[in-house]
N, C-alpha and C positions, 0 to 999 in steps of 0.2 A: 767102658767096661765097669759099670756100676753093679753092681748086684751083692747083698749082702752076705751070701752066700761064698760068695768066689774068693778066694784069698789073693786079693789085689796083686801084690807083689810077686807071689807064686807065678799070677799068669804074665802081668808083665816081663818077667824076666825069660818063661816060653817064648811071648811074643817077639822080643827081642832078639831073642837067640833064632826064630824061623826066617824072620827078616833079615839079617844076617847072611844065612846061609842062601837066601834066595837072592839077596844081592851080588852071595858073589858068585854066582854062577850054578849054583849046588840044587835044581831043582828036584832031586830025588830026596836027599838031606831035606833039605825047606819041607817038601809033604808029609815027611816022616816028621817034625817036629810042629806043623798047623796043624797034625793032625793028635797031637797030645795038648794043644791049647785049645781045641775041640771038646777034646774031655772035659779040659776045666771051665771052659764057658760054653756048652752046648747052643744056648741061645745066639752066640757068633757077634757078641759086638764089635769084635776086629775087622770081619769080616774075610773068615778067613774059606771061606765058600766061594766068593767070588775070586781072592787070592791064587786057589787050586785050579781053578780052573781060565783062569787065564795062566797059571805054569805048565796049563796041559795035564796036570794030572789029579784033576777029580771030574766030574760029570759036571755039566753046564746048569747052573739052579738055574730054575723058573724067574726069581729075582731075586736082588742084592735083600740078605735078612735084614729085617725090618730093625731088630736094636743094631744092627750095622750102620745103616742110614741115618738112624736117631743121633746114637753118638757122634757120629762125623759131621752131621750139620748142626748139632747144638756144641761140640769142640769148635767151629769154625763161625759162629753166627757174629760177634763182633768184630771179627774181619773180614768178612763174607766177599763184600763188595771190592775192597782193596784188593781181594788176592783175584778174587774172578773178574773181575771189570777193569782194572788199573793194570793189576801183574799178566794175565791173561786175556785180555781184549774181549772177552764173553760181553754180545751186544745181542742176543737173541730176542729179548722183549721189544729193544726198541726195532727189529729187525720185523717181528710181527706186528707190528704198530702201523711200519713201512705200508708193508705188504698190503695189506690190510683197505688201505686209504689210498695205495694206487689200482687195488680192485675194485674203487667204489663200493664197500661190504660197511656196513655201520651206517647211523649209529647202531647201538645194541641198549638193549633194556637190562636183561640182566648176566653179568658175567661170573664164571667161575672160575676160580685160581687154581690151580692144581697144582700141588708143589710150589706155593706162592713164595716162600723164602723172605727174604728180607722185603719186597716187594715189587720188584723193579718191574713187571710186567702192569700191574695196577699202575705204575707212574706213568707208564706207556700211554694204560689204555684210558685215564681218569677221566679226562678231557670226551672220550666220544662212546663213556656206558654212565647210564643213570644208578646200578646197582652193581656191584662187583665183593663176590664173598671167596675169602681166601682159603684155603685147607693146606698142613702140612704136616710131617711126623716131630719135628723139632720144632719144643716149645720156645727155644730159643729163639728162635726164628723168628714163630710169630712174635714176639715182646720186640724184636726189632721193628717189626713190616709194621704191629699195633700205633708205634711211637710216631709212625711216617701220615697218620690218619688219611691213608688214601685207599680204606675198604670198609667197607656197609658192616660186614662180619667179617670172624675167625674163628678159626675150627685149629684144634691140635688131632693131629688123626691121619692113617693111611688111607691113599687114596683112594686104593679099589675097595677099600671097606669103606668109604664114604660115600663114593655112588653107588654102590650097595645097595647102602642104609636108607639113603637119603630118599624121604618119599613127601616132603614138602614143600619145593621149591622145583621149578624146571627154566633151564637156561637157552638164550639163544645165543649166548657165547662162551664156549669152553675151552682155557687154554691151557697146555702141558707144555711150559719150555721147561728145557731141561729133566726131564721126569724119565722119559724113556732109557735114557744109561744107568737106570736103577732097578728097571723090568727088562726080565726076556721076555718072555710069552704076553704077545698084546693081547690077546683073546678077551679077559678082563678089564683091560680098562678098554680095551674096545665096546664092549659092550655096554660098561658101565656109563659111558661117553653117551651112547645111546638112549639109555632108560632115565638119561637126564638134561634131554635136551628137548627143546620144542620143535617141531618138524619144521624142516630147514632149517634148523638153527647150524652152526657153524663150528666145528671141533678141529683146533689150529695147536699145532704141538712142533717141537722140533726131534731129532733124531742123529744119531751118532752115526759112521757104517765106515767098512773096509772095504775091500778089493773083494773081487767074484772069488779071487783066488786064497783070498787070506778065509772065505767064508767055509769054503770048500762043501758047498752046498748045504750046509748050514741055514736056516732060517733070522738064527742069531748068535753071537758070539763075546763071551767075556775079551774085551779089547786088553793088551797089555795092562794099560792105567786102571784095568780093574773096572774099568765101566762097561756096560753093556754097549753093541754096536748089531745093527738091524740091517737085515737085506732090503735095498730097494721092493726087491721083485715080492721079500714076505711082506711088510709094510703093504704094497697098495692090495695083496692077496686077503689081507685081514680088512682091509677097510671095507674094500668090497664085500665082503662075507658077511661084516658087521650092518652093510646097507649105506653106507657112505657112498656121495659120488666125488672125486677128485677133483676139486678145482684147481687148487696148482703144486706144484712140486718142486721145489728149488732146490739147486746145490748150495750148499754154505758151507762157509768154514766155523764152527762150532766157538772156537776158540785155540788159543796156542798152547800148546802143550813140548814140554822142551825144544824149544823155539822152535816148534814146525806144525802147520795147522792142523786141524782135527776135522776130518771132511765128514758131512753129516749132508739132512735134508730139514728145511722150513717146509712144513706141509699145509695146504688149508684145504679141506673137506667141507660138504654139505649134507644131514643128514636127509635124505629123499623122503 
């Protein structure tokens, strides 16, 4: 909640007091007061967009606001690993590593990190890609993943604005763990995934989801913990659309989240 504009103290003690009421049970209260810390920080570095709408009562954003994500992974970047991999059992990178090498798929020439974070997917994959360049919104991040020296490059930047942008390099490996509980609508980085890969190259990501029932026909849905979580059925509807063919699709358990798993999918695709 940086901004020089904002009267720090003003909005944390909004903050404070929404959180509060939404803990104890008060989700009508809670929206009435996220939405006066709204006022004070429009930009949403609390993130109180995704907040609303996992209490049901705002409209499902597109994805978690961008200084939302910033601040929560550069507040988090030198514990990063201890809270998601020690405290939380989060093994997705070495899970695509797995994967990966029981499908006989690699090596690879050059890979992209997508929400590379402190690194842990590069340590996965170091061993069977010659070139691997990271991207992520938290500069913190990178200055940890930088210190690990297991990436070619680093980018500080949004991802769907990096393969956007990006018109100098093309990948035959692109990976997004953990990235999708921060977007609803894949259309973007689906696409993006596309316009940055070498034909056949390979776009492996993992994915959060709920019950047919909790979706309620829903394509996507802010989960309680404020992340995003993806229908099976929209997931392989967008790959296909974006020209991907499925190669496999696994159940996982994402990680634990008040001591009970977080069911998701390991996906790897091939651009046709």
């Amino acid at each position: 909640m940086m901004n020089s504009r904002i009267d720090d103290e003003e909005l944390a003690t909004a903050y404070n007091r929404a959180l509060e009421l939404e803990k104890a049970g008060d989700a009508d209260g809670a929206a009435k007061a996220y939405a006066e810390v709204l006022a004070l920080d429009p930009a949403d570095h609390g993130g109180v967009a995704v907040r609303l709408a996992a209490l049901g009562r705002g409209e499902t954003p597109s994805r978690a606001p961008d200084a939302y994500v910033e601040t929560l992974f550069d507040q988090q970047a030198g514990a990063f690993e201890a809270i998601l991999v020690d405290q939380l059992g989060y093994g997705v990178p070495g899970l695509i590593g797995e994967r990966l090498e029981a499908l006989g798929l690699g090596p690879f020439e050059r890979m992209l990190d997508l929400g590379c974070g402190t690194g842990l997917a590069a340590e996965a994959m170091r061993d069977r890609v010659t070139t691997i360049i990271g991207i992520d919104l938290s500069e913190n991040m990178i200055d940890v993943a930088e210190a690990k020296d297991v990436y070619d490059g680093l980018y500080a930047g949004e991802v769907e604005e990096f393969l956007a942008d990006n018109e100098e390099t093309r990948f035959d490996l692109i990976i997004a763990a953990d990235v999708l509980p921060y977007l609803g609508a894949l259309e973007p980085l689906f696409g993006g995934a596309v316009a940055n890969l070498e034909s056949g190259g390979l776009f492996v990501f993992s994915s959060e989801t709920l019950s047919a029932e909790d979706f309620a026909g829903a394509p996507f849905k802010v989960a309680p913990h404020q992340r995003f979580a993806h229908a099976e059925d929209y997931v392989r509807a967008q790959l296909a659309a974006a020209g991907f063919e499925l190669v496999e699709m696994s159940q996982i358990n994402v990680r634990m989240q008040d001591d009970a798993p977080t069911p998701g999918h390991l996906v790897v695709s091939r651009l046709v």
